[in-house]
N, C-alpha and C positions, 0 to 999 in steps of 0.2 A: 597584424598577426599573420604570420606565412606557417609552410610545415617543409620541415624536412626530412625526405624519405631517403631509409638506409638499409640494408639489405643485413639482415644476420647470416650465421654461417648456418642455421639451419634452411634457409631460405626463405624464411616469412621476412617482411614487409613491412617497415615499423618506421608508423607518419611521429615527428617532433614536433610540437609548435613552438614556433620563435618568437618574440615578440614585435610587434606592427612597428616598420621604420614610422617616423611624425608623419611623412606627409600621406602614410597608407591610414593611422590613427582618425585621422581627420574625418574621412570619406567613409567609414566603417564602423556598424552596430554590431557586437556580436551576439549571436542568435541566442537566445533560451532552448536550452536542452531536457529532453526527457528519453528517457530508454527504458523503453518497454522489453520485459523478460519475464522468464517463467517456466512453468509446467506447460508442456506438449498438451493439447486439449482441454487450457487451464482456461482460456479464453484470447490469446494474445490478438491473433484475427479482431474480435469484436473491440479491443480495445485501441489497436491501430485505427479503426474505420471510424470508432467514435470520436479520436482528435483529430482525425482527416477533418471531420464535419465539424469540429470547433476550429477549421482554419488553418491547424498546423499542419506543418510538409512534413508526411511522414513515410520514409524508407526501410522497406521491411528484409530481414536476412541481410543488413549490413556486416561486413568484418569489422569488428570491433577495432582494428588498427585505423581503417579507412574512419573513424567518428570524428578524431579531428581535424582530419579535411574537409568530411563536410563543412563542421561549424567554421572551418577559413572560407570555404564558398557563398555560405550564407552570408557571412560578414561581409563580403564583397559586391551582398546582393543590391545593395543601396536601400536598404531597410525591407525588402519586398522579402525577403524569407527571415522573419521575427523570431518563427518557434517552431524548433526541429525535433519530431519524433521517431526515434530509432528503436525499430524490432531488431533483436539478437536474441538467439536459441539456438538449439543443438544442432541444427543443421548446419552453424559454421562453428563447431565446439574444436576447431581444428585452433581456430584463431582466439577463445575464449584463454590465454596465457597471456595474449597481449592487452587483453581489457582493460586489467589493472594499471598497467603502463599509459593506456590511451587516459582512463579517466585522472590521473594524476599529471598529465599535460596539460588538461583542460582547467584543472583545480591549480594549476601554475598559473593561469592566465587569466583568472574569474570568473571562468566561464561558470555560469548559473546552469545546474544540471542537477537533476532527480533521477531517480529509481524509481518505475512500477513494479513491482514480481506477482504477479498472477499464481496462485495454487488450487488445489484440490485434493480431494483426500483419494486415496489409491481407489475407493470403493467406487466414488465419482467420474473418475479417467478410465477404467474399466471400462465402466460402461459406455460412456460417450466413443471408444474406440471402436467398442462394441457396434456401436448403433451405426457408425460409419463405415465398417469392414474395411478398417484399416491397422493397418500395423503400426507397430510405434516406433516412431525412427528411430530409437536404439536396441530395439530388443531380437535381432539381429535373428538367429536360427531359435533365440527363447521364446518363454512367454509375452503378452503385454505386460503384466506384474515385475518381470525383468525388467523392462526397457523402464519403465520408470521407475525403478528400486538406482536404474543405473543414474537416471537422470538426476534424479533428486541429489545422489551423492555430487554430483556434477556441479550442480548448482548451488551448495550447502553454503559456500562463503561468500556469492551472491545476493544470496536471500537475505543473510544477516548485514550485506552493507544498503541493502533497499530502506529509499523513504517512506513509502507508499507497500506495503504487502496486503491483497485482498484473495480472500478467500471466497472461491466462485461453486465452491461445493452445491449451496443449495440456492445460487441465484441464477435465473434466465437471464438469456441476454440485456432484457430492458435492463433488469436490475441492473445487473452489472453497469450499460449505460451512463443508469443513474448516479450510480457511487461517481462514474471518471467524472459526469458532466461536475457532482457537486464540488468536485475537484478541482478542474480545469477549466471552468467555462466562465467565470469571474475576470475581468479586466485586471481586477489585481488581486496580485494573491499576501492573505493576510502574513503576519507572522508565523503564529500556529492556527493548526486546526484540529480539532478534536472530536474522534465519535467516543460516546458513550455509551456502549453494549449491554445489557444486560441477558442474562442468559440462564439457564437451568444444568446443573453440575449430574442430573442425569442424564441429560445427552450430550455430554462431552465440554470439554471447556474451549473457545472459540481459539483457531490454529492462531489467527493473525493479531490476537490481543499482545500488546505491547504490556500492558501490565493487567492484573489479575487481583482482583479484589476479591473477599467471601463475606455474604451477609448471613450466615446462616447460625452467626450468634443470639441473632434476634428471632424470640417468639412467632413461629409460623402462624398466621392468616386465614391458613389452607383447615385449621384446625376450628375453628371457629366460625361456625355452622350459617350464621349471618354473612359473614364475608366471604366466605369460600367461593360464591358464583361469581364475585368481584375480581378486578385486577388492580396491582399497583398503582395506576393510573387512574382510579378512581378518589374522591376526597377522603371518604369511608375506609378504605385502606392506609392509605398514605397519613392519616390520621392515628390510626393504629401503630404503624409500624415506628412513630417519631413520639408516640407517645412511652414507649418503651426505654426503658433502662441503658442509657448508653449511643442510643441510636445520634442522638443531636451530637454530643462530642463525638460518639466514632465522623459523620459530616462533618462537623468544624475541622477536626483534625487531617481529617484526608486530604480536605478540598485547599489546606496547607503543605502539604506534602507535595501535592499536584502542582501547585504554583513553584515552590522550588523546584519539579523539576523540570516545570515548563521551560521555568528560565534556563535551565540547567542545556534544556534541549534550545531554544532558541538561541544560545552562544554556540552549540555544535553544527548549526545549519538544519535540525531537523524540523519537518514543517506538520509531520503527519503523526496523530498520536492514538492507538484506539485503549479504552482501559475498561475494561470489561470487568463486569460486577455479577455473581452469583449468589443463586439461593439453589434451593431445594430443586425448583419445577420451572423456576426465570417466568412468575406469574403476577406475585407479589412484593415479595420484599426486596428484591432485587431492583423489580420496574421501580417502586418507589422512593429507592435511593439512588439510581439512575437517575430518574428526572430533578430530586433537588440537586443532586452533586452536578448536571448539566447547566444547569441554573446558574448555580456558582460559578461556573468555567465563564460562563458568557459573559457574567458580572464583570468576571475580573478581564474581560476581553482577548479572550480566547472563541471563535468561532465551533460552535460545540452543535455537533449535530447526538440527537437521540435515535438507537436501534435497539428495539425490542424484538434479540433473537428464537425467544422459545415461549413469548405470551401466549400467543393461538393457540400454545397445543395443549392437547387433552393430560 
């Protein structure tokens, strides 16, 4: 695999990849690709540094033209650069017209490549700007609220071609961390992978759920004076909530649904799935149809992590 660079008439830079003459085929692996993107203060920093430390070579504020020359460089490394992570953000949003171009050269050649997009909700970046006394690289003579009102719009068709979208609203670093490591840090990456969220519909429904479930046809918990200091997660609730009207077929039926679209998703390449399930307060009905519907996932082998976003609260 080689690239060739051609000069448009607007003057940007736009690398082609060719296909590897045999005798180049021979002597060359080409590298596993990830690009990392996002929201300005969503966390890109922390999640560059954590696949540094899982080993990949990662190059921060690449031009999006320049990606598949890296991945020809790599290829040429004699296997010593595997897995290439690229930062791209607004600071080269000059060159963010040729992305599409770039990643559909790579997707001509097989190259195996993902999407991170890191967010945050406007309330979050605010403040994190805040705390830094810094401006935001787009909000020019405005506000911060500007600069990422502009961003967002910037990103919008981005976002929706991400494999991987995490929402760093209400996680510290570690957290965050933790999500890339349960991500990236495996020797092999399964098929799919699956979180299972549950959450509470009073404070908001989770930005990065991929699909949206509502348990709040089933008799609340919260109401029943024995259970109420309980959570989903306990026998005594989870007992309740499956002894109810419905509850076992609405499970059977979902955790069918799920599979067809798993598959539906593993014929399209996507590897990353979250499907987030609500109740009232995400304490009990939610967590406990959370963890069998997780259960299920795993059965049918699906790697299925459980997150219980709104249990703790009051």
């Amino acid at each position: 695999m080689s690239a060739e660079r051609e000069q448009r008439g607007d003057g940007a830079v736009v690398s082609t990849l060719n296909p590897a003459q045999p005798e180049e085929a021979a002597g060359t692996t080409i590298p596993e690709l990830v690009i990392i993107s996002g929201m300005s203060g969503a966390g890109r920093s922390t999640a560059a540094k954590c696949l540094e430390d899982l080993g990949w070579f990662v190059v921060d504020n690449l031009p999006p033209e320049l990606i598949p020359t890296m991945v020809e460089l790599g290829a040429r490394s004699q296997g010593n650069v595997a897995r290439i992570a690229v930062v791209v953000d607004v600071r080269g949003r000059n060159f963010f017209d040729n992305l599409k171009g770039s990643l559909a050269d790579l997707a001509a050649f097989n190259v195996a490549r993902r999407i991170v997009f890191l967010e945050a909700s406007d309330e979050a970046l605010v403040r994190r700007f805040e705390s830094v006394r810094r401006p935001h690289p787009l909000q020019g003579d405005g506000r911060i609220v500007d600069g990422i009102a502009a961003e967002r719009d910037l990103l919008r068709e981005l976002r929706g071609d991400a494999d991987l979208v995490i929402d760093t609203s209400s996680l510290n670093v570690h957290e965050l961390r933790a999500k890339l490591d349960a991500q990236f840090a495996g020797d092999e990456e399964p098929e799919l992978r699956a979180t299972v969220m549950s959450f509470g519909y009073k404070y908001g429904l989770p930005v990065d759920a991929d699909l949206v479930v509502d348990c709040r046809f089933l008799p609340n918990p919260h109401w029943v004076p024995e259970l109420r200091p309980y959570t989903g997660t306990s026998e005594e609730v989870s007992n309740y909530v499956f002894n109810q009207p419905g509850a076992k077929e609405f499970l059977d039926r979902y955790t069918e649904l799920l599979q067809l679209i798993a598959a539906g998703y593993r014929r399209e390449g996507k590897r990353y799935v979250t499907v987030a399930v609500g109740c009232t307060g995400g304490k009990h009905r939610s967590v406990a149809m959370s963890e069998k519907l997780a259960r299920r996932l795993s059965d049918g082998g699906v790697e299925t992590v459980v997150v219980h976003r709104d249990m703790g609260r009051e």
